[in-house]
N, C-alpha and C positions, 0 to 999 in steps of 0.2 A: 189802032191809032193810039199814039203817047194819050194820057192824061195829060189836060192843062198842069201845065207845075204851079209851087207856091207862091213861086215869085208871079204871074199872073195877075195872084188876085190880092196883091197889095197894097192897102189903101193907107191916102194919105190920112193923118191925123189931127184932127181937129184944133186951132189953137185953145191949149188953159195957160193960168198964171204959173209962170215958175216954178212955184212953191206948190204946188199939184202935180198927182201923181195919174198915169191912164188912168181912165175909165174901168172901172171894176176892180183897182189896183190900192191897196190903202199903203201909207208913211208907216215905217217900221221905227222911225225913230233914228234910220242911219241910211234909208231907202228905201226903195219901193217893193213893194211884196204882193203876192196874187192874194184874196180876200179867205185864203187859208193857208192851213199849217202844210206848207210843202217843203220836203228836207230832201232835194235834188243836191242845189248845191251845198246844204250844210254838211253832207256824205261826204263831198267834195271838198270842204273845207277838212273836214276831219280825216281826210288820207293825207293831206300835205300835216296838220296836225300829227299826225301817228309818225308821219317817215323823221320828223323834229325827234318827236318822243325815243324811236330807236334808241334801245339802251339807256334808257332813265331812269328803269326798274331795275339796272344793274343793283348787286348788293354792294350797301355801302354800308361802314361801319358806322360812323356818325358816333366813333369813340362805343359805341354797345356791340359787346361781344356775343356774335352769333354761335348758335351747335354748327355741328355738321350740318343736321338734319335742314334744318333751318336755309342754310346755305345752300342746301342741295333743291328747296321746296322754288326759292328766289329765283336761278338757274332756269327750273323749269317752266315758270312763269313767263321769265326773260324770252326763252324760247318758243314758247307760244305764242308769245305775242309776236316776235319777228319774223315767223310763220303768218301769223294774220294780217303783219301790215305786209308783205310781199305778196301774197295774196290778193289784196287790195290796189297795190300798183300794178298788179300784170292785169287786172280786171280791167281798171281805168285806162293801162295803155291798150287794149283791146278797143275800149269803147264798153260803155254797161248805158244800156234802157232802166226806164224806173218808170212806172205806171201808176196814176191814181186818179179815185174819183171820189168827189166829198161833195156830200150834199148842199143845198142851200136853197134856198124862200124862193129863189128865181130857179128853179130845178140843178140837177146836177154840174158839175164843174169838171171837164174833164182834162186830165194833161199826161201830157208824154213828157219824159227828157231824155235826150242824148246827150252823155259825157263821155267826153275822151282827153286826158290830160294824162302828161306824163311829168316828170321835176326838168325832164332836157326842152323843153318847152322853146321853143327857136323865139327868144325877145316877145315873149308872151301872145304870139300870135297865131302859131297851129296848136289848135286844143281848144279846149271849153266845153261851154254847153250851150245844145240847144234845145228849146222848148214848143210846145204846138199844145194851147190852152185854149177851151172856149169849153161856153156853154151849150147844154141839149138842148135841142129843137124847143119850141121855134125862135128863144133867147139867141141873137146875134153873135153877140160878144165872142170874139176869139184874137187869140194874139200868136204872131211867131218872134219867138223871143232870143237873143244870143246873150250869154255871158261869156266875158273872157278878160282875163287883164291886160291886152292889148287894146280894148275898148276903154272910152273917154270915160272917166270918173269925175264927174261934177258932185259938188258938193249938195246943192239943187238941182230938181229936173230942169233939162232944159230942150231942149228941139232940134235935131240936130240931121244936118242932110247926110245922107250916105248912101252909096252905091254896094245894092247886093248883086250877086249873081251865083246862080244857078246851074249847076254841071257846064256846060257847054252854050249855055241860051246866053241871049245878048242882057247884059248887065242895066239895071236901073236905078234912079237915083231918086230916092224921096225924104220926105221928110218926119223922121219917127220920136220917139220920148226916150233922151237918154239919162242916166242916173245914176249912181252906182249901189251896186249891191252890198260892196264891204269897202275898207280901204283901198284893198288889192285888185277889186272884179269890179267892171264897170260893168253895164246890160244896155240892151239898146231894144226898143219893143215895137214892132209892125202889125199894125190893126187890118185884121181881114174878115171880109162879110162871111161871117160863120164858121164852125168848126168842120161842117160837110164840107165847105167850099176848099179849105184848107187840107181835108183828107185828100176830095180827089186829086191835088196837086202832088199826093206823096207816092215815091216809090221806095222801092226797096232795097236800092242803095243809092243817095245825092250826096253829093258834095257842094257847100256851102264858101262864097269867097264876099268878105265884107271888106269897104275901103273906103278911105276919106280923105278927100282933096289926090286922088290916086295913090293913096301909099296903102296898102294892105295891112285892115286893121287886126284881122280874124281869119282864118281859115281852119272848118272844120269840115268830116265828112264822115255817114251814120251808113251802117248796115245792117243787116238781118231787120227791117224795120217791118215786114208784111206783117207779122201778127202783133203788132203794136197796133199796125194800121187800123185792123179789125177790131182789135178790145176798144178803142176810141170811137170807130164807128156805132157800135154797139152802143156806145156809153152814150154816143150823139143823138141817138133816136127817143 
């Protein structure tokens, strides 16, 4: 028999004042962030960084006469790096997992993220990232989380209804904490009773379609997830 999915076990979120971020979630200063250092999407930020950069470390004179040597050292730099940021893009159009777990006073923190972003990006709406955060037993707290720039970017949090749906399951509409992440990425955050409860919902390939007022805000969809699944369960216990 299927596992219940995640959409299941989506709960709605409690009202706070505007100016609040979830529950477990602190103000960065420009939005909301999980109550540690997670560089999901900062990875993510620094690939469309990099594919800018392309060629920035060309040799330029800037009127100072270089050797040969010199020239030839520049070149190779050049080239490694255009090596790494393509690297980088073929990774992210695949899709890349990122796993962590960081301690804290209320036990561990555990999270996954799927990203898959390409630059052909369809009006910012297939691609992003998604997240599946919470804490180890018997601490509650868990979130499923999407980033994307076709998602609402408030200046403030604010509340905002949306309809998720899940592979092929009938689609539902609740009401979660939206924010934004940077100028460009908005996040949208679904509170679910636990990070066990949000494992059993996972398999090992979903497809994700987010929308508002029925216009599709987000579609994303994650594979190779089974041993993700596991390292989280593990983390959850």
């Amino acid at each position: 028999m299927k596992n219940p999915s995640i959409l299941f076990f989506v709960a709605l979120v409690l009202p706070v004042p505007a100016v609040a971020c979830p529950i477990g979630m602190v103000f960065n200063g420009n939005g909301c962030s999980p109550p540690y250092v997670y560089t999901g999407w900062d990875m993510l930020r620094d690939r469309r960084a990099a594919i800018e950069a392309i060629g920035s470390d060309r040799p330029r004179s800037n009127g100072i006469v270089r050797s040969p040597e010199e020239l030839a050292h520049l070149e190779r730099l050049r080239l490694k790096k255009e090596q790494e940021d393509k690297a980088k893009r073929e990774a992210y159009a695949k899709g890349m997992w990122s796993v962590d777990s960081t301690p804290t006073p209320e036990g561990n923190l555990c999270a996954a993220s799927f990203a898959k972003y390409t630059s052909n990006m369809k009006e910012g709406v297939t691609g992003g990232m998604v997240t599946i955060m919470g804490f180890q037993q018997p601490k509650q707290d868990a979130w499923l989380m999407f980033q994307g720039t076709g998602l609402p970017k408030p200046r403030n949090v604010t509340k905002l209804k949306i309809t998720l749906q899940q592979d092929d399951e009938p689609a539902q509409t609740v009401q979660v904490f939206n924010y934004r992440k940077s100028t460009e990425v908005g996040e949208v955050a679904f509170a679910v009773p636990g990070l066990t409860a949000a494992l059993n919902g996972m398999s090992d390939k979903q497809k994700f379609k987010l929308s508002i007022d029925g216009e599709t805000a987000m579609t994303i969809q994650w594979a190779d997830a089974a041993p993700i699944i596991e390292k989280l369960r593990r983390c959850a216990q």
